[in-house]
N, C-alpha and C positions, 0 to 999 in steps of 0.2 A: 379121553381128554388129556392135552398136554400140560404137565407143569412146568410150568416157566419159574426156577428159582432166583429173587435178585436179589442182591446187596447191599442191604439197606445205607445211605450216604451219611457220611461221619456227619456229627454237630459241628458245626460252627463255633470257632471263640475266637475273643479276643477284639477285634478291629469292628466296631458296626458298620463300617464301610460294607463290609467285606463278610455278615454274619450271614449264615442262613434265618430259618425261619424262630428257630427257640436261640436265644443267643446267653450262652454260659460263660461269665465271667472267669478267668485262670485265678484259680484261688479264692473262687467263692465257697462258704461253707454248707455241708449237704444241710435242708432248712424245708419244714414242709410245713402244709396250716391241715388241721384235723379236726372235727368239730363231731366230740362224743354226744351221746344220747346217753343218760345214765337211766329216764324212764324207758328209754325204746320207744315205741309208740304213741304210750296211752299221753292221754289231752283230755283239760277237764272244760275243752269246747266242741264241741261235734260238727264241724265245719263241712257242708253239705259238698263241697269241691276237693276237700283232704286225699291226695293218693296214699297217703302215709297210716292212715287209722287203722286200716283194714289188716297191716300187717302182724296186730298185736296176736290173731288170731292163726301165726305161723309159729307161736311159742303156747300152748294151751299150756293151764297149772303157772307160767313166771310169776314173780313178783312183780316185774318190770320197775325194779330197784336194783342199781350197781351196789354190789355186796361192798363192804368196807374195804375186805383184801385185794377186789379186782380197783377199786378208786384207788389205793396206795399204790399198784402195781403199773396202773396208767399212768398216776402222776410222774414216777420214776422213770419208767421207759419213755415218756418224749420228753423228756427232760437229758437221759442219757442219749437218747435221737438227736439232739441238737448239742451237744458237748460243744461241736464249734462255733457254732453260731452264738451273736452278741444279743437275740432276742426270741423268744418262745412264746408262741402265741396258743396260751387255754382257754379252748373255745365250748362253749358250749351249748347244746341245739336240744330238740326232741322231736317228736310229742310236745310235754310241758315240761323244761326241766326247772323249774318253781317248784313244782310239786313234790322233787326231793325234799324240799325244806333248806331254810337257811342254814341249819346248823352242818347242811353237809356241804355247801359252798363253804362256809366258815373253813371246816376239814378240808380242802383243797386248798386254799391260801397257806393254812399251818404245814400241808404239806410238801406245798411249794417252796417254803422259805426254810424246811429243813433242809431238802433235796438237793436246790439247785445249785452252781457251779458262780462262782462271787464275779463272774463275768457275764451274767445273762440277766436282761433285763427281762422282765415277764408283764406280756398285755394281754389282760383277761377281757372275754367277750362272752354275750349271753344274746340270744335271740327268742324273747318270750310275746306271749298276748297278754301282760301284763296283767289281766285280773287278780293274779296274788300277787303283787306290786304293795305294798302300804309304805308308811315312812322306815320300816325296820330294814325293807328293802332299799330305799332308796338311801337309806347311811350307810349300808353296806356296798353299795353300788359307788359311792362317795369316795368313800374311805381307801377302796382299792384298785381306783381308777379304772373301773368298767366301763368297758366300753358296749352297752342295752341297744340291741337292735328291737324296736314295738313292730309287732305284727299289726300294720292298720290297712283298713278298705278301701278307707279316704272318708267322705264324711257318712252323718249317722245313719240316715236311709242307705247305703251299701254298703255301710258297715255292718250294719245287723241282719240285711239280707240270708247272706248264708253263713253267718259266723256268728250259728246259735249254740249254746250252751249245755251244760247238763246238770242244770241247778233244779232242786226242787219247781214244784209247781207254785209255791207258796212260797213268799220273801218276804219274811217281816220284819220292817226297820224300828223297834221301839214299837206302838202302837200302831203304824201306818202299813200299807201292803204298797209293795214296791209296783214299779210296770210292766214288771215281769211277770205278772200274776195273768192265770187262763178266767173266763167269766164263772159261775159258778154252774151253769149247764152243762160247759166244757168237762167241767169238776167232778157233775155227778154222771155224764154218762162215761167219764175213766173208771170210776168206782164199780158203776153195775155192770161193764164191761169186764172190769179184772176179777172182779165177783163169779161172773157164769164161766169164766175161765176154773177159778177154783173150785167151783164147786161140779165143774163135770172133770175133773182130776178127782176131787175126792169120792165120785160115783162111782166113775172106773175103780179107784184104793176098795172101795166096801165089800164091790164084787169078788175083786181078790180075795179079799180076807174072809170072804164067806168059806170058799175052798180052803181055810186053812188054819180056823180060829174059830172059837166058840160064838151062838150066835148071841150071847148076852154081851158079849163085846161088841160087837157090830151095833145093838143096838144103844150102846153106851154112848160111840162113836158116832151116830147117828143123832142124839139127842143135841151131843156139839154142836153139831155142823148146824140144825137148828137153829141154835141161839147165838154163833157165830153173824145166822145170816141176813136177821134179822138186825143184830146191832148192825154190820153193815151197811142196810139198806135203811137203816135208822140218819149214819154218816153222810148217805148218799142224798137223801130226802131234805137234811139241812144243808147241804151242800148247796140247794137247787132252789134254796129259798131267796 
């Protein structure tokens, strides 16, 4: 095979007459937009179309928490990235980055306003599925002129479609059960399902430990699981009522 080496053709500046296709200002400042993950991955939605979920499972053992010292060191480095430029755009994406918690946005504004350079204005951005949204957020969101991208479907039948959650099965508001709630058939065959799960895990455990323990243990161990499986199936029975 022959290789043909070419030289790749200068940028364009200056004249739009006259630019090619990227057209670079003479004496524009170097300026770029970057949009951190500080969870990485995880999302407290299970979104049935998410290409991004799956990656959590390229880091086994993370926190999927930016540590303190990597937050100060980011803040500093695009801030010192953009020395010349008159605006710094901190952007913020995930997963769910809510789920740090406000008080670690709080810690990015305080760190912004140690850091920056008395010539850069700074515009904050966040792109969330707003479920941990309340008013604490939204005066925070206020206060430091964010700019809140809402992750939405459009309306509520393909909203909900494949942008289901990972909330409990059971959501009690005060006395009332939300409509998020499964029927209670649903209820009890999750119960006597995760049941025969446990209990032939704990079959296999018995056999082990016969090879390796006294059998007055075993049979101790045995009396548990017992009366384990009984409340269980006690849970499951009112479940179904």
């Amino acid at each position: 095979m022959n290789v043909v080496e070419r030289t790749p053709e200068p940028i364009a500046q200056g004249d739009p007459e006259t630019a090619g296709p990227v057209l670079t200002m003479p004496g524009a400042p170097a300026a770029f937009h970057l949009m951190a993950k500080p969870t990485g991955a995880v999302c407290n939605l299970d979104c049935e179309y998410c290409f991004f979920l799956s990656k959590e499972m390229l880091y086994p053992g993370s926190r999927f928490r930016m540590a303190e010292e990597i937050h100060e060191s980011y803040i500093r480095q695009l801030l010192q990235a953009h020395a010349g430029a008159p605006e710094v755009v901190v952007a913020w994406q995930g997963g769910e980055p809510t789920m740090m918690g406000l008080d670690f946005f709080r810690r990015s504004v305080e760190l912004v306003d140690e850091l920056k350079q008395p010539h850069q204005r700074i515009q904050y951005t966040i792109q969330t599925n707003g479920v941990l949204v309340d008013e604490h957020w939204a005066e925070f969101f206020k206060t430091n002129d964010v700019l809140v991208g809402l992750s939405v479907d459009g309306p509520k039948d393909l909203h909900d479609r494949y942008r289901v959650d990972k909330r409990p099965l059971y959501v009690l508001e005060g006395d009332q059960v939300t409509d998020r709630t499964v029927n209670p058939e649903a209820f009890g065959r999750f119960l006597a399902t995760l049941f025969d799960e446990w209990a032939a895990r704990c079959r296999r455990g018995v056999r082990a430990a016969l090879r390796h323990r006294p059998r007055q243990l075993v049979r101790r161990a045995g009396r548990r699981v017992r009366v384990l499986r009984d409340v269980w199936w006690g849970c499951g029975a009112r479940a179904q009522r």
